[in-house]
N, C-alpha and C positions, 0 to 999 in steps of 0.2 A: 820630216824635213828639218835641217840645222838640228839634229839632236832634238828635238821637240815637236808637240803637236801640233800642228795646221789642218785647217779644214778646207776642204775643195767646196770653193763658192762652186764654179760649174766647169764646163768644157766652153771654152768662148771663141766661136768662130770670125773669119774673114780678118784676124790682127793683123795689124803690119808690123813688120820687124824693123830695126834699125838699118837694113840691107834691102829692104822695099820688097819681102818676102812677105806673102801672104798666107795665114797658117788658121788653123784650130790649135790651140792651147788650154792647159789646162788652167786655171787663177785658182791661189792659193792665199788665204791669208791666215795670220798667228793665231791660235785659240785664245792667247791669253794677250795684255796689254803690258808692253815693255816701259812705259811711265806716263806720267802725264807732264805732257809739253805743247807751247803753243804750235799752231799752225804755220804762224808766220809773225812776227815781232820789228822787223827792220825798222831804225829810225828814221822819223820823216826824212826828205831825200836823197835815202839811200836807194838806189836800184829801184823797184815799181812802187814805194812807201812814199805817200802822201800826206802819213799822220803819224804820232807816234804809236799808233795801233798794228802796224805792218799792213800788208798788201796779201790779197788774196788772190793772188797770181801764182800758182805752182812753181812756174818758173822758174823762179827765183829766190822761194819758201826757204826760211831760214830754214824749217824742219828737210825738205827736201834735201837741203843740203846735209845735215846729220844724219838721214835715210842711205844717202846716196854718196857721199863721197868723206862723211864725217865718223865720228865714234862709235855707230851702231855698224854700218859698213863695214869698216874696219878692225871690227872686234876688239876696243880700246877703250878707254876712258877719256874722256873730254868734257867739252861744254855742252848744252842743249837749252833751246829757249825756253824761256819762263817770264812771261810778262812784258810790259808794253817796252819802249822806246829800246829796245835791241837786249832787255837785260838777258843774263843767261844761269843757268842752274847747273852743279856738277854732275856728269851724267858717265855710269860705269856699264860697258856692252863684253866686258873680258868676259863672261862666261853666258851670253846672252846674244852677241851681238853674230854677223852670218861668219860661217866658217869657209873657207877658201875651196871645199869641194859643194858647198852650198852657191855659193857666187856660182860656180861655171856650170850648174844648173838655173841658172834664172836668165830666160830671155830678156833682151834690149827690144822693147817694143815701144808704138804710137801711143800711147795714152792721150785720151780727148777730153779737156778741158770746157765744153759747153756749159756753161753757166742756166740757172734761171731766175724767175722776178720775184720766186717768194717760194712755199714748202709745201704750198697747198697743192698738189698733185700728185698722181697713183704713180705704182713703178712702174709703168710703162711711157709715162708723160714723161716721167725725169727721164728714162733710158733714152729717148728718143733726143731730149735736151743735151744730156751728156755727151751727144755725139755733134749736134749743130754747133753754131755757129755765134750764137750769142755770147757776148762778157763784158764786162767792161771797160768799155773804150778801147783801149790798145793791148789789153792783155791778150796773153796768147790764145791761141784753141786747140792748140797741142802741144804735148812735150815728148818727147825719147828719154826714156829712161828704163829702172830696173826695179825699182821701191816705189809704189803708191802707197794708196789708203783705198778702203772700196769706196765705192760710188753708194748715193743714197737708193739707186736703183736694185742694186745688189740685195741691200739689206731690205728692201721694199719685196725683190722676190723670194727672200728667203722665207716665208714666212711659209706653213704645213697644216695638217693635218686635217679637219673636213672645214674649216673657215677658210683656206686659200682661196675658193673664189669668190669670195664675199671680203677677204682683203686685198685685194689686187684691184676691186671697183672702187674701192677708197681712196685719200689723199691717204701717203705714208704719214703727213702728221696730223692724223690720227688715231695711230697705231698705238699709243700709249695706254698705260693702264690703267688710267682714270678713264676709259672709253667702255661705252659695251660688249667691244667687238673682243676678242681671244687671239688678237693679232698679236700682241705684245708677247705672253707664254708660249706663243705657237712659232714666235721665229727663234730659230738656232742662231743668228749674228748676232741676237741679244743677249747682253751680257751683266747687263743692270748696273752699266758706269755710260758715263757720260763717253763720248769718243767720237772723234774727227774721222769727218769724211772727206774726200778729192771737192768737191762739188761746193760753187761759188754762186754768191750773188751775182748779178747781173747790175744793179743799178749802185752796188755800193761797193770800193774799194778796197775792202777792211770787214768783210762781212763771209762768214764762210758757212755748212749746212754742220750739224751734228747728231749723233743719236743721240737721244736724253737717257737718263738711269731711269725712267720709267719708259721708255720705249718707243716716245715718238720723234718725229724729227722736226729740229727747230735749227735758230742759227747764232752766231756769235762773233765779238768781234776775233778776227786771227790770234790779236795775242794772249787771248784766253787758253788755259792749260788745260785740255782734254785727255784721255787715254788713247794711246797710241797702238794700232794693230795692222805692220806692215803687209801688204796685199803684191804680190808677185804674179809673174807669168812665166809657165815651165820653160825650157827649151823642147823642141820635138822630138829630141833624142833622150827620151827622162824615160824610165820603164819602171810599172809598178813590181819591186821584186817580190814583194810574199807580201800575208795580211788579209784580210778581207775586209776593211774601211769601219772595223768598228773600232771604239773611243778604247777596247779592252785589245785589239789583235789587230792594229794599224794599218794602213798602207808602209810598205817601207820603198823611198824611192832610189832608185841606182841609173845613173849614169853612163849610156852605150859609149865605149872607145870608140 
């Protein structure tokens, strides 16, 4: 996908589309991390920023907008955030950033914004959160868009090989590998860098979740600079044309007229 490797999180049923269309989709996110940029940096009040740390409301995510409508989108060179009170860092997507038959392969779908109170819980507690109704105070519980990040649930299920159900009874943090458990070498979303996930505090405004470079999940204020690994949803007209989904003989994806 875009000239590069992406790995299929799963097949994710019941999404809604921006046209109130209910589907299965495929979610894709980047193998590799396009930089490290904060989540969100706005200074105090601008837009949902209360402090000079920015607002962990997607919404309105400084990054979201370089995702979604800025330099990475638009296969360009611009700004991207880096650090507190709005500052910004030079950020180049020319050879990196989506390509225009890349776009009209990504759904506009509901992305759900559920927040929770802390990190202490399995991926099935976060998944179930991801989708309620909790956040803080008046931030949203959903967005429409085209560019995420995955959820802490995601990277919770990804985890293999004969310890999967012995870490799915676990809190994701701790999954790290200072723990006993072989959660941390046995998930494929692991990548051994730090990196932003969708997924907020609940009781603080400026608080977001992240995977750590060893593995487990903790949280951070937004305008702390993580690695970045944009997470998409297919259109339903996406066909796998050749490949068989290994890392040597790919999927390769094409586009029904």
């Amino acid at each position: 996908f875009n000239n590069e490797l992406w790995r299929i999180i799963g097949i994710m049923n019941n999404i809604e589309d921006s046209e109130g269309n209910i589907g299965s989709h495929i979610k894709l996110i980047r193998n590799e991390s396009i930089g490290e940029y904060s989540w969100d940096n706005k200074a105090s009040g601008i837009g949902s920023s209360t402090s000079i740390y920015g607002s962990n409301d997607w919404t309105d995510s400084t990054l979201m907008e370089v995702l979604n409508k800025g330099a990475y989108y638009n296969r360009t060179n611009g700004v991207c955030p880096n650090g507190q009170q709005g500052l910004t860092i030079a950020c180049d997507f020319k050879n990196n950033g989506l390509t225009i038959e890349s776009k009209e392969m990504i759904s506009n779908v509901v992305w759900k914004l559920g927040a929770r109170e802390n990190q202490n819980a399995s991926a099935n507690i976060f998944y179930n959160a991801e989708r309620g109704n909790l956040v803080y105070k008046n931030h949203k519980t959903i967005w429409t868009g085209k560019i995420g990040l995955m959820y802490p649930s995601d990277y919770g299920y990804a985890v293999g090989d004969n310890v999967r159900n012995t870490c799915l009874s676990i809190n994701i943090s701790d999954y790290g590998s200072n723990k006993n458990y072989k959660c941390y070498s046995s998930n494929w979303l692991n990548n051994g860098i730090h990196q932003w996930t969708l997924s907020s505090l609940s009781g603080f405004n400026r608080n977001n979740f992240f995977i750590s470079s060893n593995g487990l999940l903790n949280s951070n204020l937004t305008s702390g600079s993580f690695n970045i690994r944009p997470t998409i949803f297919l259109n339903t007209n996406i066909i796998l044309e050749q490949g068989n989904g290994s890392k040597s003989n790919p999927f390769l994806l094409k586009k029904l007229s």
